[in-house]
ROBATOR-708774 format. One record per residue: chain; residue in three letters; z, y, x of N, C-alpha, C in turn. Coordinates in nm, 3 decimals, decimal comma. Each point is the difference from the previous one (the first is absolute). Layout:
residues N
r cadena=A; residuo=ALA; npz=Z; npy=Y; npx=X; capz=Z; capy=Y; capx=X; cpz=Z; cpy=Y; cpx=X $
...
This chain:
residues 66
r cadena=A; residuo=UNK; npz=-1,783; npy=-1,804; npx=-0,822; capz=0,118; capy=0,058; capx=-0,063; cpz=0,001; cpy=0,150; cpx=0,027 $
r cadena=A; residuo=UNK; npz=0,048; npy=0,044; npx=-0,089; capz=0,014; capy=0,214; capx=-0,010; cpz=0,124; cpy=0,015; cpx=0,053 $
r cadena=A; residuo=UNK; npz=-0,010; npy=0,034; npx=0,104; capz=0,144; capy=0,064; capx=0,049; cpz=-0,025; cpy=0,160; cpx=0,072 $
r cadena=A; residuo=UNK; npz=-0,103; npy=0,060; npx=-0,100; capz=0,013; capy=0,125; capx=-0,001; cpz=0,155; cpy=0,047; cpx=-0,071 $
r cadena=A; residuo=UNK; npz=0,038; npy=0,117; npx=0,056; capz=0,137; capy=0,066; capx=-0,076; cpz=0,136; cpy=-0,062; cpx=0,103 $
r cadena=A; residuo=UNK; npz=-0,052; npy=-0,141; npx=0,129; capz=0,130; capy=-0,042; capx=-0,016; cpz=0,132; cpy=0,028; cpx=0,079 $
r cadena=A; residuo=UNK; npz=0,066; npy=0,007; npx=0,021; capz=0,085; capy=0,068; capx=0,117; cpz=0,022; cpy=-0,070; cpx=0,098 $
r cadena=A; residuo=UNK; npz=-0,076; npy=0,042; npx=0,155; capz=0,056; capy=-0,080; capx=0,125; cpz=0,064; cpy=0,030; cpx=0,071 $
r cadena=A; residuo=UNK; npz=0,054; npy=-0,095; npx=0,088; capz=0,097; capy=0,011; capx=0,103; cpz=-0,048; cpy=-0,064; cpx=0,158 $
r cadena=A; residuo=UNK; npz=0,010; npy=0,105; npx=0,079; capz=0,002; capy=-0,094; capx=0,134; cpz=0,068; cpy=-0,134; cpx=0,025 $
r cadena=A; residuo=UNK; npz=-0,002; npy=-0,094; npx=0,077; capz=0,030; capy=-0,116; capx=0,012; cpz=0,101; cpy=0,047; cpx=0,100 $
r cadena=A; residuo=UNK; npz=0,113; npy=-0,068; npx=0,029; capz=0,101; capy=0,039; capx=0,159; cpz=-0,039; cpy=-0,051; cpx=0,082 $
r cadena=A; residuo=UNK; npz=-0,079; npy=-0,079; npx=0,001; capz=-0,082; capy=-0,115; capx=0,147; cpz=-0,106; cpy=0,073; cpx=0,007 $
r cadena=A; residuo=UNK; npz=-0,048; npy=0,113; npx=-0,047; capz=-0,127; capy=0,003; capx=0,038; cpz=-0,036; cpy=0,201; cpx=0,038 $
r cadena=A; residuo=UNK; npz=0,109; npy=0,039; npx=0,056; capz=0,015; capy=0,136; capx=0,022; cpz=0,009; cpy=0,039; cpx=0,144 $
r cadena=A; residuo=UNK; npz=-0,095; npy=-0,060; npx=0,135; capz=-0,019; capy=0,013; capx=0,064; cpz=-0,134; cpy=0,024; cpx=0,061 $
r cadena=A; residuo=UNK; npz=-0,012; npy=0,162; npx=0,063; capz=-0,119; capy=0,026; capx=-0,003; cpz=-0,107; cpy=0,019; cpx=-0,088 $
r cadena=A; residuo=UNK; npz=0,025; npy=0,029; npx=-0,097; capz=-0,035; capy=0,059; capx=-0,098; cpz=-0,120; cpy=-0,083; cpx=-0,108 $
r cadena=A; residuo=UNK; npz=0,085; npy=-0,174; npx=0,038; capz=-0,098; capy=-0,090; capx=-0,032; cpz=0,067; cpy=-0,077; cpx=-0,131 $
r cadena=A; residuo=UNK; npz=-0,018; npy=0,105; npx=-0,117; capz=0,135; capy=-0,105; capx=-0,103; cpz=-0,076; cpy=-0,053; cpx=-0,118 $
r cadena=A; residuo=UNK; npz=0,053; npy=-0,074; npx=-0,048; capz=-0,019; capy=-0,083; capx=-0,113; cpz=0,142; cpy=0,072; cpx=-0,090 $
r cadena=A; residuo=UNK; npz=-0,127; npy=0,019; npx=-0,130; capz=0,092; capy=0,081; capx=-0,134; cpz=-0,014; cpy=-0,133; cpx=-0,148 $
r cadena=A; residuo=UNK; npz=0,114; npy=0,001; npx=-0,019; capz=-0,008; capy=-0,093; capx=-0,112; cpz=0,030; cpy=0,109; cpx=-0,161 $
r cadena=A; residuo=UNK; npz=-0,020; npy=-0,073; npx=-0,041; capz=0,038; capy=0,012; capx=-0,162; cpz=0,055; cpy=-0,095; cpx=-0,107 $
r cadena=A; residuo=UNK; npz=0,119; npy=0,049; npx=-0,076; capz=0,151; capy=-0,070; capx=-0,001; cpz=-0,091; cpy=-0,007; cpx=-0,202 $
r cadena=A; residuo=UNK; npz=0,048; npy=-0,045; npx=-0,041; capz=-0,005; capy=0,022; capx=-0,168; cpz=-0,165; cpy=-0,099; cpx=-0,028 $
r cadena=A; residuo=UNK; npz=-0,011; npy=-0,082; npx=-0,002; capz=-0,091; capy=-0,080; capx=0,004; cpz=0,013; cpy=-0,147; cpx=0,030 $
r cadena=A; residuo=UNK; npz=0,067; npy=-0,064; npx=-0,167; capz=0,055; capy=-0,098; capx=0,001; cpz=-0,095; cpy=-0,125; cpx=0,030 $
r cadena=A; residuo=UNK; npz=0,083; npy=-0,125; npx=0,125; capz=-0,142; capy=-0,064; capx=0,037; cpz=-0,107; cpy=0,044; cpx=0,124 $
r cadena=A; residuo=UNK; npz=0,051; npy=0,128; npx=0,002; capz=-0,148; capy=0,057; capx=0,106; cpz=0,096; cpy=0,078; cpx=0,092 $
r cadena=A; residuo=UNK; npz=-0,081; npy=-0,029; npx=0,081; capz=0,034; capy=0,127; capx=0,137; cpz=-0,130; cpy=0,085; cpx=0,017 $
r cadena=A; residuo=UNK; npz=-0,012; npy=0,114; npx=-0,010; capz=-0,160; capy=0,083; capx=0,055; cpz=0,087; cpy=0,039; cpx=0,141 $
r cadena=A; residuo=UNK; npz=-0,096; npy=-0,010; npx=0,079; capz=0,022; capy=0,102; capx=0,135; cpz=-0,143; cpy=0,039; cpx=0,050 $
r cadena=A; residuo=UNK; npz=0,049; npy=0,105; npx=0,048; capz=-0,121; capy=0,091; capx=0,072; cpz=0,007; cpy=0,058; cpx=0,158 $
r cadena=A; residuo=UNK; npz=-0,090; npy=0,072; npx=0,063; capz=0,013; capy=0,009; capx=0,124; cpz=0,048; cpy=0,197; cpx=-0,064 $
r cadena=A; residuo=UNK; npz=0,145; npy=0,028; npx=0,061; capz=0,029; capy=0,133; capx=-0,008; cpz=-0,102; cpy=0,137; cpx=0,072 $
r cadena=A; residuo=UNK; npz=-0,112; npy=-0,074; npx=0,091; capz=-0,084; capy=0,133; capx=0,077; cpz=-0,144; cpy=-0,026; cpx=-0,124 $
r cadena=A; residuo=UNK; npz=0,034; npy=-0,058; npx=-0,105; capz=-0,088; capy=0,000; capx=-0,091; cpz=0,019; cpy=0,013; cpx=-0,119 $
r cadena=A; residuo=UNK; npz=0,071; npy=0,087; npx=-0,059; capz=0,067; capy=-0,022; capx=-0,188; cpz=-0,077; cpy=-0,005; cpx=-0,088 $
r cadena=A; residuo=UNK; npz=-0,135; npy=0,047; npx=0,050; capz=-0,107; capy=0,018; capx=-0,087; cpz=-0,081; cpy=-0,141; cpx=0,003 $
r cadena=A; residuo=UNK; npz=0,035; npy=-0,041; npx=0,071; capz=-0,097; capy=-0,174; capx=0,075; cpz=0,049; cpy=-0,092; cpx=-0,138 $
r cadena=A; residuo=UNK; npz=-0,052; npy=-0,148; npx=0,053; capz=0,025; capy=-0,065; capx=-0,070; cpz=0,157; cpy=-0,100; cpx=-0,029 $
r cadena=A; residuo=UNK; npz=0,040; npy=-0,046; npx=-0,071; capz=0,164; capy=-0,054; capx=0,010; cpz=-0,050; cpy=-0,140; cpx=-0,018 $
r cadena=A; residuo=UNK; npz=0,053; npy=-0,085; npx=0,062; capz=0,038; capy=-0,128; capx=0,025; cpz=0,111; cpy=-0,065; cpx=-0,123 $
r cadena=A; residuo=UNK; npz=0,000; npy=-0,115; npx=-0,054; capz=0,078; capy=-0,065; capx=-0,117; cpz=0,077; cpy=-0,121; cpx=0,054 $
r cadena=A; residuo=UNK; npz=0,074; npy=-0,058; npx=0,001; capz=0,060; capy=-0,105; capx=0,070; cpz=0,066; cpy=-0,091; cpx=-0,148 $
r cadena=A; residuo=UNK; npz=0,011; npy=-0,121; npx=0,001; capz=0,131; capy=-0,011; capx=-0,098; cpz=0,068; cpy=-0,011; cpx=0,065 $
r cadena=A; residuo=UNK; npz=0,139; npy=0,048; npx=-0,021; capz=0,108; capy=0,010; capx=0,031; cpz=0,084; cpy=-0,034; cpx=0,040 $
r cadena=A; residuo=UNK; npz=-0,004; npy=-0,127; npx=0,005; capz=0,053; capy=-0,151; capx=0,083; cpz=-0,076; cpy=-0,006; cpx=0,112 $
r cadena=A; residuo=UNK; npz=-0,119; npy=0,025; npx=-0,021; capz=-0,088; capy=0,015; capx=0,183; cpz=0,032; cpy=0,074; cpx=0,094 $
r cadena=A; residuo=UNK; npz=-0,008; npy=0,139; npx=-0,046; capz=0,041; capy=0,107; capx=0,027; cpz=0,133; cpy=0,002; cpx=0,130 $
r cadena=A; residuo=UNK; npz=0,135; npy=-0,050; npx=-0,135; capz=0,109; capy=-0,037; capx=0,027; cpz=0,013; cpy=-0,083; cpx=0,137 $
r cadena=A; residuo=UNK; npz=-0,101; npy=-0,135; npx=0,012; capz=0,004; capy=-0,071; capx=0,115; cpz=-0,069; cpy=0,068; cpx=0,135 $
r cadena=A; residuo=UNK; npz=-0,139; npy=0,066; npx=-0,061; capz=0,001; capy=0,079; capx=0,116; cpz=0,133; cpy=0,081; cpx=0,079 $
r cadena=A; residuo=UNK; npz=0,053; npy=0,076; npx=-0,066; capz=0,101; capy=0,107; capx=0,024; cpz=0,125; cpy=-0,082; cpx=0,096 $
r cadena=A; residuo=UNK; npz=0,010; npy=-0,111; npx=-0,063; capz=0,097; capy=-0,095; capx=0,051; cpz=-0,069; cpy=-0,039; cpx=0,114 $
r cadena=A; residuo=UNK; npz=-0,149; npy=-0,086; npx=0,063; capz=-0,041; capy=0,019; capx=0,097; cpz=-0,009; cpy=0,100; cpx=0,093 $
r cadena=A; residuo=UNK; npz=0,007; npy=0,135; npx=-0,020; capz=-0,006; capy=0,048; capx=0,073; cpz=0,082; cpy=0,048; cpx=0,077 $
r cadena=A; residuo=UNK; npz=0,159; npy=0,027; npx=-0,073; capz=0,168; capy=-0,042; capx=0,032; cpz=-0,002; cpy=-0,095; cpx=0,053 $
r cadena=A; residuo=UNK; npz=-0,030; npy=-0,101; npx=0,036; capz=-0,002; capy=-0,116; capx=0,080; cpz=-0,078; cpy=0,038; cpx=0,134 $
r cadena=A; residuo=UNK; npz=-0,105; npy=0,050; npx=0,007; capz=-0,066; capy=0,035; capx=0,085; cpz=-0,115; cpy=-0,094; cpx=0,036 $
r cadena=A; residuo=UNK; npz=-0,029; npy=-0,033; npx=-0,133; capz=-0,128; capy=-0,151; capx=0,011; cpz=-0,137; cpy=0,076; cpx=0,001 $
r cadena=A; residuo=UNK; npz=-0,010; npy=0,153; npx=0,031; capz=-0,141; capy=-0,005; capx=-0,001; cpz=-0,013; cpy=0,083; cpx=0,145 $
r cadena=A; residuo=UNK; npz=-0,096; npy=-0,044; npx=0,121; capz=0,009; capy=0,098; capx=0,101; cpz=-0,103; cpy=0,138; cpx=-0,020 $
r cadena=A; residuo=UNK; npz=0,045; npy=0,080; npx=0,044; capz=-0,038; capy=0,088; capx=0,029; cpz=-0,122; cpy=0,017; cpx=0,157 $
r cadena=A; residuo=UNK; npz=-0,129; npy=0,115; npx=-0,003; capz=-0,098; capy=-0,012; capx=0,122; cpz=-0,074; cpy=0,091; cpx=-0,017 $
């Protein structure tokens, strides 16, 4: 998928230490995210319901951290 042009946003969970995850909003069906110390790198696609459960896992606190 082309998600050159698209507009991202830092994530709020993920602005510590300068380790964030940037999403991109307008991409019906899809989530792209990318690593923000890379804009030029490659973006990641999710559908959107996955995505979603991740995000919800991780508000829960179901994944550890190491």
């Amino acid at each position: 998928m082309n998600v050159s042009g698209a507009r991202w946003r830092k994530s709020s969970f993920s602005q510590q230490g300068g380790n964030c995850v940037e999403v991109a909003d307008g991409f019906p069906g899809i989530a792209p995210v990318r690593d923000s110390k890379d804009p030029e790198g490659p973006a990641l696609t999710f559908a959107s319901e996955g995505f979603a459960a991740f995000i919800e896992g991780v508000k829960n606190g179901e994944f550890s951290v190491t």
